[in-house]
N, C-alpha and C positions, 0 to 999 in steps of 0.2 A: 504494500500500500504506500510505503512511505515513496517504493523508488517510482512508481504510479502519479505520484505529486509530484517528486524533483524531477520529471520528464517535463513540466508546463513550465517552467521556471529555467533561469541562469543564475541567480542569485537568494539566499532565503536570509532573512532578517528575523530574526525572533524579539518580539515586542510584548511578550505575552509573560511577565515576572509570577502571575498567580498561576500558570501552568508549568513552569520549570523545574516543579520540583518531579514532574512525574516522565518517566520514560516513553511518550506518546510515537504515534507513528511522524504526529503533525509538529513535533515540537525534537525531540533527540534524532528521530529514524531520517529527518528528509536531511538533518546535516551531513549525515552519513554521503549522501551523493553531491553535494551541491554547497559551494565557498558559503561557509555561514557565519553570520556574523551578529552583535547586539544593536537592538533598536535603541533609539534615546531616553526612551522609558527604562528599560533593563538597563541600561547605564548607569543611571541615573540610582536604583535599585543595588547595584553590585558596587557603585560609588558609596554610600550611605553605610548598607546594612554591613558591607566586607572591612570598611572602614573601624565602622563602630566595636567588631570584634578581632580585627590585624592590630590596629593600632589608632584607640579611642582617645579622645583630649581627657587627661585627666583633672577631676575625680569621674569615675565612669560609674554610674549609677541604674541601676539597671532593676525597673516597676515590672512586675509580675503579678496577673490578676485570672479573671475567667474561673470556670468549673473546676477544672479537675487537673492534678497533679499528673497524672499519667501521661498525659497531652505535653507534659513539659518537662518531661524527669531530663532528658538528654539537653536541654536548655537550660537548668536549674545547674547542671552538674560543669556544663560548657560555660557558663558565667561567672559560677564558686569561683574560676581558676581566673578568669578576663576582668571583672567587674571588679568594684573597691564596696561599694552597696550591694544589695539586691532585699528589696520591698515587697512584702508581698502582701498581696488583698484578695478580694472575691472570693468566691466558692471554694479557693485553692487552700485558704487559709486557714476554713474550719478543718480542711483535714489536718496540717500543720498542728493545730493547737487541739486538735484529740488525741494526737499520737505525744503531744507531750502532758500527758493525762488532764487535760480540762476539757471540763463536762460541758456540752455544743446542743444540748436538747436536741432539738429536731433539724438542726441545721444539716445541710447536706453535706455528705463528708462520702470518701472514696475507702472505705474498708481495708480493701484489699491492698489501699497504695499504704497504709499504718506503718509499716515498718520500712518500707523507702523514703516515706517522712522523715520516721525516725534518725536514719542513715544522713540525711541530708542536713538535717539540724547537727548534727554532732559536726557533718563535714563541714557546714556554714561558721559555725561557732559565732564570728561576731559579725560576721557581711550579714548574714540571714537575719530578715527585723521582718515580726511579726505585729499584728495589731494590739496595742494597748486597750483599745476600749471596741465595742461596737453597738451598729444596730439593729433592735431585734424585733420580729413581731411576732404577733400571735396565729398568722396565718402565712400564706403566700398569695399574697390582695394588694391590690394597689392602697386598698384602703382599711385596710388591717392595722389592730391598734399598735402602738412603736413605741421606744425607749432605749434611751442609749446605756450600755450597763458596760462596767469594768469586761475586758474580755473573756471573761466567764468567772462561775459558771452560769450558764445559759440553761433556766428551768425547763426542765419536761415542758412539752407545747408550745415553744416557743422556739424563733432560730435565727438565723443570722442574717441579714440583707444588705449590710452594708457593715464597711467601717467607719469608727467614730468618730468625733471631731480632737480628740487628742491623737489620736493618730495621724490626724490628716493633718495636724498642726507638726507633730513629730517627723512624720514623711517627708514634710516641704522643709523643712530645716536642713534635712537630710542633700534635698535637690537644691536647695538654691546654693547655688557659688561652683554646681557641678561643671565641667566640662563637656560630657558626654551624656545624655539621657535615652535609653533604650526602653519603651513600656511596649506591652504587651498581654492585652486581658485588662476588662473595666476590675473598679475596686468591690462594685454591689453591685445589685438587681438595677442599675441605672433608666431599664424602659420605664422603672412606677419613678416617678417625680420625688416622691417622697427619701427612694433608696437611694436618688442620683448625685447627694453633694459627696459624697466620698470620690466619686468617680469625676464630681464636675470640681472640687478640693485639690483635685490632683493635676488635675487640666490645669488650672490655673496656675499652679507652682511651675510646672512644669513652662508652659507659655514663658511666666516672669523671669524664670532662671538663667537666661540670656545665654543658656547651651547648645549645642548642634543637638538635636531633639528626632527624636524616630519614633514612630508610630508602628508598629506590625497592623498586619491586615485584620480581618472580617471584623468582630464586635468593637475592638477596639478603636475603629476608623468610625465607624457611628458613633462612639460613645465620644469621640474630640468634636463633631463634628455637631455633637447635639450640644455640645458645651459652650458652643459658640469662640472656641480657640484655635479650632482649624488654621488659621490664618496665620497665626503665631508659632506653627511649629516647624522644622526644619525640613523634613521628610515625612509624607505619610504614605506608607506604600500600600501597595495595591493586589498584596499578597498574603492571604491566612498563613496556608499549610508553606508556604515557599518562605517567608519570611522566618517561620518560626526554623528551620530546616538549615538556613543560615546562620540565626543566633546557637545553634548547636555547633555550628561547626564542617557540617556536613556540605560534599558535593553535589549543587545538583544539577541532575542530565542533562536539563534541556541548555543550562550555563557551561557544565563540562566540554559539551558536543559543540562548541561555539570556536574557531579561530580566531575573534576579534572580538574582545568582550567588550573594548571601551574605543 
């Protein structure tokens, strides 16, 4: 299929950063036949994100947020060793802070990831900052009753939606004066209004910090963008799974298969 494609062409440009991390026919296979080279988007892409982990302006601070830790062990583990920071919020966090025995009520937590939690706090030692306080409700509703309590513990029927405003005081202390800021994953439930200052707390810092600033792709890029800082940040690329793919470390195909990346 792919050499079916590079028969209509002389030349292929790959412009396409949110598909390069996958071995495609339309993205790795047609460079196989035909001079390939990076579009101004994917430059732009491997300028930034290759930057931000070769060789970051320091202090390099590096926001970690979203679901689930699994999604990010090989990113968590690739930063410990690159970053001076690394902050973490969202969903990721409850599991974080059950694996260092505080009780998370009903907040959502990854079981199974417990003891690479574990593993990662010992490896973190003082880069890995967790939340001081958060917020909690009593459902998962936009309009479900809220309160901000010490980081736990978090009573039975109740869970975690956001973090709190010491934290997000503590975080931004953390980024201002940074050099380099890489986030990746909102801090809370950001779509309900009510869960979104964590996330919209961090925007801000992050904006003010006067750093070369990186956005990783999918929630992330809505959640700058609902914040109304879009404008102020340095880079927001245009890649979930490819961005994250990079902040690991890792090669990918459809950038490998390229003779001219910049």
């Amino acid at each position: 299929m792919a050499k079916q494609m590079a028969s209509l062409a002389d030349i292929y440009v790959n412009d396409a950063f949110g598909s390069a991390h996958r071995a495609h026919a339309s993205t790795e296979g047609v460079a196989r036949f035909l001079p390939a080279v990076a579009g101004f988007l994917l430059e732009k892409e491997i300028q930034y994100l290759g930057q931000a982990i070769a060789n970051p302006k320091r202090p390099f601070v590096a926001i970690l947020g979203g679901a689930k830790i699994s999604d990010k062990i090989g990113v968590i583990r690739n930063l410990l060793e690159k970053a001076d920071v690394i902050l973490i919020g969202g969903g990721m966090a409850n599991t974080f802070m059950k694996a260092e025995g505080i009780p998370v009520g009903d907040s959502l937590v990854e079981d199974e990831a417990l003891e690479t939690a574990k593993e990662l706090i010992q490896a973190g030692k003082e880069k890995l900052r967790l939340p001081v306080d958060v917020m909690i409700a009593n459902k998962f509703d936009p309009e479900a009753e809220s309160k901000v309590i010490p980081h736990g513990p978090v009573p039975d029927g109740w869970r975690i939606l956001d973090i709190g405003p010491e934290t997000v005081s503590a975080y931004s202390k953390a980024i201002k004066g940074a050099g380099t800021v890489v986030w990746n994953g909102p801090m809370g439930v950001f779509e309900f209004p009510r869960f979104a200052e964590g996330t919209y707390g961090i925007a801000r810092a992050v904006a003010d910090s006067g750093a070369t600033s990186i956005i990783g792709g999918g929630e992330s890029v809505a959640a700058i963008q609902q914040s109304g800082m879009a404008d102020r940040i340095t880079h927001i690329s245009t890649g979930g799974g490819a961005s994250l793919e990079m902040l690991e470390g890792l090669d990918l195909p459809g950038v490998a298969a390229l003779q001219d990346k910049t």
